[in-house]
Backbone as numpy.savetxt, mean C-alpha at the origin, in Angstrom:
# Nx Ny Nz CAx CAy CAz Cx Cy Cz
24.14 6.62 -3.25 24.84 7.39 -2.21 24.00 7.43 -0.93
24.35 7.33 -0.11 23.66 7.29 1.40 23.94 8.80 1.97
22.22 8.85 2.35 22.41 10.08 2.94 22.41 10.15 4.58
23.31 10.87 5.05 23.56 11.56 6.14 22.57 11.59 7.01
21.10 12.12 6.10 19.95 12.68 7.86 18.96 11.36 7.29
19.34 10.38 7.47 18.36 9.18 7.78 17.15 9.77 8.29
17.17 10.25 9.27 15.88 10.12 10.33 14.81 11.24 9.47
15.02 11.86 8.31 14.61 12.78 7.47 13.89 12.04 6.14
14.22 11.34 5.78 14.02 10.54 4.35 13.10 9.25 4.97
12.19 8.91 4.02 11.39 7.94 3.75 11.42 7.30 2.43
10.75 5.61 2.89 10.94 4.72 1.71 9.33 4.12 1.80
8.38 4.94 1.15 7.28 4.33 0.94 6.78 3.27 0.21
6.21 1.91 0.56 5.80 0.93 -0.04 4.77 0.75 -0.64
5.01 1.47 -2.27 3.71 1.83 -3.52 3.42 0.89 -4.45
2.14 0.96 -4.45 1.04 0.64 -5.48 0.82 1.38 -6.48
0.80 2.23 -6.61 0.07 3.28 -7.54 -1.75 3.41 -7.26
-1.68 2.46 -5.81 -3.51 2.65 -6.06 -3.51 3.67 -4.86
-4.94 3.69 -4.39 -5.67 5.09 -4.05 -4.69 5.28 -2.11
-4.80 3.83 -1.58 -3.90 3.92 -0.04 -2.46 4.39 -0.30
-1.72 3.60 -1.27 0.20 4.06 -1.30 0.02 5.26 -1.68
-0.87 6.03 -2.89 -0.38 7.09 -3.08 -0.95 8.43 -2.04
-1.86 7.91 -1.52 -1.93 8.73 -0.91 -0.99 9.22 0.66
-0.10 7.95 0.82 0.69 7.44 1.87 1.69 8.24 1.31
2.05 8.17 0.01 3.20 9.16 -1.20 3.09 10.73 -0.79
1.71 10.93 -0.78 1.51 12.49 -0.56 1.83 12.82 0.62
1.40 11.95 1.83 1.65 12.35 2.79 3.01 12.35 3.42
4.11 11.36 3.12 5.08 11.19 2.96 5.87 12.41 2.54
5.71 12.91 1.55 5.96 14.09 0.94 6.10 15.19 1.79
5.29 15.69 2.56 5.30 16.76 3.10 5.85 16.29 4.22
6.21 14.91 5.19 6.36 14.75 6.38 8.09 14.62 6.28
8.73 14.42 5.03 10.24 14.24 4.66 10.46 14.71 3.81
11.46 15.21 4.20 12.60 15.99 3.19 12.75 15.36 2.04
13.26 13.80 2.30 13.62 12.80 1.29 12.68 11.72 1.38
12.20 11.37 -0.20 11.52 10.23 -0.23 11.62 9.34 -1.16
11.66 7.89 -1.32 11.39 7.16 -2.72 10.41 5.98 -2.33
10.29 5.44 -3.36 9.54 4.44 -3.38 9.82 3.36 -3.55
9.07 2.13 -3.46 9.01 0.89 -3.34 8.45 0.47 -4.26
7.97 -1.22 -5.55 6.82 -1.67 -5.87 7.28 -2.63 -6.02
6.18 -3.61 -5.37 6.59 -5.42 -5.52 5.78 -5.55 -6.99
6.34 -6.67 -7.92 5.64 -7.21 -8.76 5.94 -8.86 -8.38
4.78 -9.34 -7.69 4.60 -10.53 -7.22 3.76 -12.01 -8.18
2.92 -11.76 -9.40 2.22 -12.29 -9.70 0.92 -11.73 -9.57
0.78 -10.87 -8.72 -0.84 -10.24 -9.26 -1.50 -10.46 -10.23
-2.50 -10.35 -10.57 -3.20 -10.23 -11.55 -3.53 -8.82 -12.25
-3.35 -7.75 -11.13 -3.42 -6.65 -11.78 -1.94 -5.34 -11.67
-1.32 -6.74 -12.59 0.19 -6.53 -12.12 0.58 -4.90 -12.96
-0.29 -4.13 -14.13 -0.40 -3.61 -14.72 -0.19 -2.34 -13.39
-0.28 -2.44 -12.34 -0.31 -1.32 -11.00 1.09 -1.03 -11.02
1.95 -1.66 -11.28 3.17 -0.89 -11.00 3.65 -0.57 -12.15
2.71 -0.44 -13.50 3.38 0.85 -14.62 2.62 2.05 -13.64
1.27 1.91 -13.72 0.96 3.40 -12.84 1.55 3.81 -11.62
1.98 2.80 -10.47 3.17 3.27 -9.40 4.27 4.20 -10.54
4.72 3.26 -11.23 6.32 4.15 -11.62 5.93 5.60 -12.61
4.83 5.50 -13.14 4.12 6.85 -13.70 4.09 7.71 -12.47
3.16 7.85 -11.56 3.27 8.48 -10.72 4.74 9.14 -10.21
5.32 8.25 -9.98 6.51 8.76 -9.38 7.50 9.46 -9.86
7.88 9.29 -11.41 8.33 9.67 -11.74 7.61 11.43 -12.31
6.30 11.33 -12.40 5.48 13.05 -12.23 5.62 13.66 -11.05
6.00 12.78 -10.02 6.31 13.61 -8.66 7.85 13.48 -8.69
8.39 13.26 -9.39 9.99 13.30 -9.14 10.55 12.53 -7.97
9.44 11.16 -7.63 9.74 10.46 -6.42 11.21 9.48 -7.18
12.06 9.53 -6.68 13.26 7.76 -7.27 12.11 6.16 -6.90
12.41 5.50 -8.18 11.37 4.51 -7.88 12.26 3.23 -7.82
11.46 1.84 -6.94 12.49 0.81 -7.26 11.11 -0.28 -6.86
11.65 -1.10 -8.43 10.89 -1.83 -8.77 11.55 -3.43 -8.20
10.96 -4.41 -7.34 11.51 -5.26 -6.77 10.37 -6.88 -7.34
11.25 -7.40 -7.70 10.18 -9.05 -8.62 10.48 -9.63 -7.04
9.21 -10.64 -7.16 9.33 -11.35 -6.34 7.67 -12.66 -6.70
8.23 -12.91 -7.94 7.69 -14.04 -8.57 7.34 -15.77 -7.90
7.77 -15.56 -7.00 7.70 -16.96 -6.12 6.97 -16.63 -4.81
6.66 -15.51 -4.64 5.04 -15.28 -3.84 3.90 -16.21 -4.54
3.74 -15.18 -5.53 2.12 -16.09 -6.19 2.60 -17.33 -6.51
3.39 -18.15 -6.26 3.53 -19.63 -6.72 2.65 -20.50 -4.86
4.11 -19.73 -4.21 3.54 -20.29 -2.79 2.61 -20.05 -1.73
1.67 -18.92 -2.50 0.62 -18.57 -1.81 -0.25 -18.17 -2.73
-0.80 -18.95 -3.73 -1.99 -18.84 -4.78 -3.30 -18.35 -4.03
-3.81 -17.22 -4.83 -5.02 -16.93 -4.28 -5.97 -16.40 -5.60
-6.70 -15.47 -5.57 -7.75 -15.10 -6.30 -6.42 -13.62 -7.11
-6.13 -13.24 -6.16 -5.02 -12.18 -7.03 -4.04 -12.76 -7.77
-3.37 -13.83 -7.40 -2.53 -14.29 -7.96 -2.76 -15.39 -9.32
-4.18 -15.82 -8.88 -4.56 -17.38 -9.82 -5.52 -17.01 -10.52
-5.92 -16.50 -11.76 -6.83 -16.23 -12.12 -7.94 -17.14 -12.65
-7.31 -18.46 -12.42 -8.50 -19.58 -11.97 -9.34 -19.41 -10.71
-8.93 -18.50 -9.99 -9.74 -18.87 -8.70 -10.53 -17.16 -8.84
-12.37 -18.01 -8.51 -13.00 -16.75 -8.54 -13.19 -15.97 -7.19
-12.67 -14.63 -7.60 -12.47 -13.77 -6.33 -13.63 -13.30 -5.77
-13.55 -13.47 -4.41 -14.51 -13.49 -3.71 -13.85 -12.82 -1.99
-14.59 -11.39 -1.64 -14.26 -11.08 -0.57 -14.68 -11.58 0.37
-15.83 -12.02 0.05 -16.41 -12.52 1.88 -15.19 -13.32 2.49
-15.80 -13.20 4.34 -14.83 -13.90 4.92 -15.77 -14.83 5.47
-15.60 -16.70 5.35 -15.57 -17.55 5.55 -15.17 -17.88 6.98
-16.20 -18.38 8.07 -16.12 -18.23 9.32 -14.74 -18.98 9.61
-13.85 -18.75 10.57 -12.72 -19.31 10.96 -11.54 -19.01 9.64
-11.81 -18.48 8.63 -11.06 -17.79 7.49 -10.82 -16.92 7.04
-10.28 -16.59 5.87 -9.97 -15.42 5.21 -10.18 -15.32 3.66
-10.60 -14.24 3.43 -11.11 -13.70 2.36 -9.87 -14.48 1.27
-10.90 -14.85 -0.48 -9.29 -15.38 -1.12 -8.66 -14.39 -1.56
-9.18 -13.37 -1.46 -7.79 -12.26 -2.36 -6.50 -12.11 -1.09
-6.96 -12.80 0.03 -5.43 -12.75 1.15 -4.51 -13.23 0.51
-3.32 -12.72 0.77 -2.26 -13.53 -0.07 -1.22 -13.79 1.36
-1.11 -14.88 1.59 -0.15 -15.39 3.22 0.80 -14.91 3.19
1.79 -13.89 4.64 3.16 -13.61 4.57 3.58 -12.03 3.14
2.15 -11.51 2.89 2.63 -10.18 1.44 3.20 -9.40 2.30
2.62 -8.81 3.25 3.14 -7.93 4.12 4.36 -7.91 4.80
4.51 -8.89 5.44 5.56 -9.28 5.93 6.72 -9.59 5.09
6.45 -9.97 4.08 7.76 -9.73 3.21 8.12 -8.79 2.39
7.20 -7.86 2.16 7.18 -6.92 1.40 7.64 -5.42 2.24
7.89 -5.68 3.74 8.15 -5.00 4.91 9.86 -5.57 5.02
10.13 -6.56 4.91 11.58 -7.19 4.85 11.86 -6.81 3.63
11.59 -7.04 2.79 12.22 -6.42 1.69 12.72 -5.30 1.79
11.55 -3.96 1.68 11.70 -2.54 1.95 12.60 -2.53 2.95
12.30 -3.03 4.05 13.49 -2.51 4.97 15.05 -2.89 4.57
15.14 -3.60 3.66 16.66 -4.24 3.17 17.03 -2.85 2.37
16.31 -2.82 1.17 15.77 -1.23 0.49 16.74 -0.41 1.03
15.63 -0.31 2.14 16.28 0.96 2.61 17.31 1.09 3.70
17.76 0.48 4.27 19.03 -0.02 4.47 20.46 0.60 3.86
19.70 -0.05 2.35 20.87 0.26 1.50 21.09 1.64 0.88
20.17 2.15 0.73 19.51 3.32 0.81 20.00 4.33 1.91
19.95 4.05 2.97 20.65 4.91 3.87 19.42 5.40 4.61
17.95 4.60 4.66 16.55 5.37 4.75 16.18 4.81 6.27
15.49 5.22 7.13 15.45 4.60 8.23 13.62 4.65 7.99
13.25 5.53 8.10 11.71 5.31 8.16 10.74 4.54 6.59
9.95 3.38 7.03 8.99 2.71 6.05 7.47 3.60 6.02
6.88 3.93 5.40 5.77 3.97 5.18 4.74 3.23 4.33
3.81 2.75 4.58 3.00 1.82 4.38 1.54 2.02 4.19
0.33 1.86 3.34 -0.83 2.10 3.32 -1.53 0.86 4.32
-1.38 0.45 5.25 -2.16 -0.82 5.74 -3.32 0.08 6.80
-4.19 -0.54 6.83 -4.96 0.54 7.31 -6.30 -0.77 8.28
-6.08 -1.14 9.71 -7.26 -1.91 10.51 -8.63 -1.53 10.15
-8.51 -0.14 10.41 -10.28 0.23 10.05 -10.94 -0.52 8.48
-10.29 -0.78 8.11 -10.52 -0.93 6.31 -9.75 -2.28 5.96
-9.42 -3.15 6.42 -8.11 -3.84 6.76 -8.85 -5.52 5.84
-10.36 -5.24 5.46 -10.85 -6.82 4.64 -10.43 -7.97 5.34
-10.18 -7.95 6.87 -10.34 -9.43 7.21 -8.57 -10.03 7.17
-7.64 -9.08 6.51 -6.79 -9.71 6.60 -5.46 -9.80 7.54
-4.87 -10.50 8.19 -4.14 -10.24 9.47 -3.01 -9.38 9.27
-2.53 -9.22 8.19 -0.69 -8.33 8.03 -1.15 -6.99 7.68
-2.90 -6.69 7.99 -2.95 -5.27 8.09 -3.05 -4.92 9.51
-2.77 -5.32 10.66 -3.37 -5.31 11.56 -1.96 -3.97 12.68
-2.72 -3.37 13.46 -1.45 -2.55 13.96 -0.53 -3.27 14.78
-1.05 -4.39 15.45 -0.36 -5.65 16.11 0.73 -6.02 15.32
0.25 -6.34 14.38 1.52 -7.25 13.49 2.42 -6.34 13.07
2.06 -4.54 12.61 2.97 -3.54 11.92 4.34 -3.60 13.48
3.65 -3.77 14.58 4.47 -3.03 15.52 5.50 -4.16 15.84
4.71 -5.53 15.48 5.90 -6.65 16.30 7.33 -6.91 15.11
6.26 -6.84 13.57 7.40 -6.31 12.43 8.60 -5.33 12.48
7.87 -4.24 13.18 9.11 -3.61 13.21 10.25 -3.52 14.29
9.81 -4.28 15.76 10.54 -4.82 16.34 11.41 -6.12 15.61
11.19 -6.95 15.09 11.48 -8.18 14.08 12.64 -7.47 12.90
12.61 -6.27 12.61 13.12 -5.49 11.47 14.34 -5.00 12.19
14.50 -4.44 13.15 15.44 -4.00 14.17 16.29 -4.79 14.87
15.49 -5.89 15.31 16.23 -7.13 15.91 17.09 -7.65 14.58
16.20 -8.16 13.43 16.98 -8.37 12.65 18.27 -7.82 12.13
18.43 -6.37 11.89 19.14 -6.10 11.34 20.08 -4.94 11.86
19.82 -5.35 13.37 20.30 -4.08 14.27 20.30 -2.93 13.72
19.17 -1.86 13.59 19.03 -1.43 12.78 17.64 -0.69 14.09
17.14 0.34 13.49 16.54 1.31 14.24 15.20 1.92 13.00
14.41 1.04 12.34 13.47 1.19 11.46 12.42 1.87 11.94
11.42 2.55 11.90 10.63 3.06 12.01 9.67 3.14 11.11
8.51 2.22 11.01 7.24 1.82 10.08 6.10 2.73 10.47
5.45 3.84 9.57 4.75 4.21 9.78 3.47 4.21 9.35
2.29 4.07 9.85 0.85 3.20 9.14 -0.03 5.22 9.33
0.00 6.06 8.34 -0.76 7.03 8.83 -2.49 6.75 8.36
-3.03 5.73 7.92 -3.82 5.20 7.18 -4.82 3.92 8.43
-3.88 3.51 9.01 -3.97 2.43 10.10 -5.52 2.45 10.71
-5.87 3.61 11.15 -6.81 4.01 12.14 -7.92 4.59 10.88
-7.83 4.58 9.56 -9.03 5.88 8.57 -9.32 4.20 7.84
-11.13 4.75 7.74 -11.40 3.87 7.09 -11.46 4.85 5.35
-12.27 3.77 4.65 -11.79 4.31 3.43 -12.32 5.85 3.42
-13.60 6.45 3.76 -14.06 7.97 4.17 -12.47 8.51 4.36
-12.26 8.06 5.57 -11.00 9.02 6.24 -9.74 9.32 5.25
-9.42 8.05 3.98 -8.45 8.01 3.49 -8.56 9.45 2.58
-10.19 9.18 1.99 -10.60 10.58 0.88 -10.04 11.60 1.47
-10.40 11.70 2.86 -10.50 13.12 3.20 -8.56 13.52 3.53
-8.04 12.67 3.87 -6.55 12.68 3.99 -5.96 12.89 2.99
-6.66 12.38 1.52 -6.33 12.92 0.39 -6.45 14.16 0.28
-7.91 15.01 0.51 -8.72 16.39 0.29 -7.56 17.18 1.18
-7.35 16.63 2.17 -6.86 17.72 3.38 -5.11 17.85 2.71
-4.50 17.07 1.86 -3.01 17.15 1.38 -3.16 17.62 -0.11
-4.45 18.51 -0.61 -4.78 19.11 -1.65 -4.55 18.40 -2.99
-4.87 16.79 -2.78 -4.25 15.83 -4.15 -5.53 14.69 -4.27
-6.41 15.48 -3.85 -8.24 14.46 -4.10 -8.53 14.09 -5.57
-8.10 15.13 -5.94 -8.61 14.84 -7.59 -7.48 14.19 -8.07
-5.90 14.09 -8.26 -5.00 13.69 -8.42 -5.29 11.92 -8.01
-5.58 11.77 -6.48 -5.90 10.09 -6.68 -7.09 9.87 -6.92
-8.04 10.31 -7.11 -9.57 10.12 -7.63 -9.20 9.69 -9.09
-8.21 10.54 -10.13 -8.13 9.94 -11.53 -6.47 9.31 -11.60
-5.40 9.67 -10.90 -4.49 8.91 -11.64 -4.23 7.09 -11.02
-4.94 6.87 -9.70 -4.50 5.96 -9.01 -5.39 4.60 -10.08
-5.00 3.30 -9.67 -4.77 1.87 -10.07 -5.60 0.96 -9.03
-6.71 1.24 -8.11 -7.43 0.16 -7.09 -7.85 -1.30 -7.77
-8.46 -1.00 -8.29 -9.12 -2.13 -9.33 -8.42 -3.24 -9.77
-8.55 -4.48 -9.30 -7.93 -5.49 -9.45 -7.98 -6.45 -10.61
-8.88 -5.88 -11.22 -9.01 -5.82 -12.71 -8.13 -5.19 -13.61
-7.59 -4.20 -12.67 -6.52 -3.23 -13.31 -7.00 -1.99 -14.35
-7.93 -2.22 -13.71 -8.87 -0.74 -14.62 -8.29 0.60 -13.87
-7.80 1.69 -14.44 -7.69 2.90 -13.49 -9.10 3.52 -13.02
-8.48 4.94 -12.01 -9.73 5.41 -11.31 -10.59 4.80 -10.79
-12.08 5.02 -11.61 -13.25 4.46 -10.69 -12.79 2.72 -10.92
-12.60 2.25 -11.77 -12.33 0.82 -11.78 -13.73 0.14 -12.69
-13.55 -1.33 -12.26 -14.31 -1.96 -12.93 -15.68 -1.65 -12.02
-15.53 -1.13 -10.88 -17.04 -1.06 -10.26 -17.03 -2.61 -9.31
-16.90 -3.83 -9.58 -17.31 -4.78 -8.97 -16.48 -5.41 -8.21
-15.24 -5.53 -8.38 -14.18 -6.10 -7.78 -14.15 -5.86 -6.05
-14.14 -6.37 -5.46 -13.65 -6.11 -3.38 -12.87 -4.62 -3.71
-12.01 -4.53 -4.25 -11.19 -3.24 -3.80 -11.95 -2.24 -4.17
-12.58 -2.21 -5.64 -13.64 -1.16 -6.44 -15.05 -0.63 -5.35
-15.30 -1.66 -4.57 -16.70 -1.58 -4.30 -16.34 -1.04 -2.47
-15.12 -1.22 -2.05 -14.52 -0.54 -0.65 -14.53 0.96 -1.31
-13.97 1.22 -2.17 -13.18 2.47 -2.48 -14.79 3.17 -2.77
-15.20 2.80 -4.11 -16.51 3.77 -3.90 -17.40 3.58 -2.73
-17.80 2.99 -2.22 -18.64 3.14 -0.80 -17.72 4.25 -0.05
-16.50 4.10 0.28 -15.51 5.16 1.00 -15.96 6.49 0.32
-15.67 6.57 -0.71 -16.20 7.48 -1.70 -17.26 8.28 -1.65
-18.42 7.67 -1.92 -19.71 7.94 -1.43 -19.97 8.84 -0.19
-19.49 7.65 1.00 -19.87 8.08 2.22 -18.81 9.74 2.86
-17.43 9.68 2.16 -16.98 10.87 2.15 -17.94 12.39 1.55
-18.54 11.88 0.03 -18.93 13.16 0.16 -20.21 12.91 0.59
-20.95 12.51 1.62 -22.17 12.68 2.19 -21.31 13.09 3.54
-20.35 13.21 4.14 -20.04 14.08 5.29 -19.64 15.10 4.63
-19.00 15.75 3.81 -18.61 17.07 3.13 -19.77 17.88 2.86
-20.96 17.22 2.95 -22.03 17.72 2.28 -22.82 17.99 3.76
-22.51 17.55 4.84 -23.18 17.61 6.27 -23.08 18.42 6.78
């Protein structure tokens, strides 16, 4: 059923890890109406969207689970190929291999189809520049020309919102702390690309952003 106050309701694009849900919380309090999103693309730690749809369904969020199995074919990387050993560094004139070419951008077309149908006008999104690993479809450049691209496309009046955009991982903790749900993504969230919950495997690029963020949060709480 499509609702009436569009400009009220949000369609957040979840992970179940520590950025979507906390994008979930914030979402929450900024709309009346909200649901969710989760791509299952070929990941490797594809095990993230049982904990997305756990989550959501403890918050009473509506969840919608979207395949899109012919990503990881045409853009093999370290997430997708578990032949290839993952490695964050960025390679001068390159990009880190856990980039996966075009995720964002389609995973932004998608949602916006979503919600469309949905009756939802505003996207929310965990992409975040400060914290962004080198990769270009986190960038606020690309969120803004997307959502011109989303509008043009579909005559349509979308509104993508990045509240994450500008916080590096510190800022994300404390955006958690400040929406009273720190401990909530500290143990129920999915970062780990290993697919370990919480703290994670420890070693992985996403594990070793999140605790350093971690860290350095409570050494300002403690200042």
């Amino acid at each position: 059923m499509m609702n009436t106050n569009a400009s009220d309701s949000a369609l957040v694009l979840f992970s179940g890890g520590q950025d979507s849900t906390t994008c979930l919380f914030w979402a929450m309090r900024a709309f009346s109406r909200v649901e969710a999103v989760c791509f299952l693309y070929g990941q490797r730690h594809a095990c993230e969207t049982d904990t997305a749809r756990s989550i959501a369904a403890e918050l009473n969020v509506p969840f919608h689970l979207v395949e899109v199995p012919v990503l990881g074919s045409l853009a093999p990387s370290s997430l997708t190929d578990t032949s290839i050993s993952m490695d964050a560094s960025q390679p001068p004139g390159g990009y880190p291999n856990t980039f996966v070419p075009g995720r964002n951008m389609l995973f932004l077309t998608l949602a916006a189809i979503q919600a469309r149908t949905l009756g939802i006008r505003n996207l929310v999104t965990g992409v975040s520049q400060a914290d962004y690993s080198g990769y270009p479809d986190c960038r606020d450049t690309f969120i803004r020309s997307a959502n011109v691209s989303l509008n043009l496309a579909m005559d349509e009046h979308f509104v993508i919102h990045t509240p994450l955009m500008w916080r590096d991982k510190a800022a994300v903790w404390q955006l958690a702390d400040e929406l009273g749900r720190f401990d909530y993504v500290r143990e129920r969230t999915i970062t780990c690309y290993k697919g370990i919950p919480a703290e994670g495997c420890g070693s992985c690029p996403s594990c070793i952003l999140r605790r350093k963020g971690l860290e350095e949060y409570h050494q300002i709480k403690q200042s």
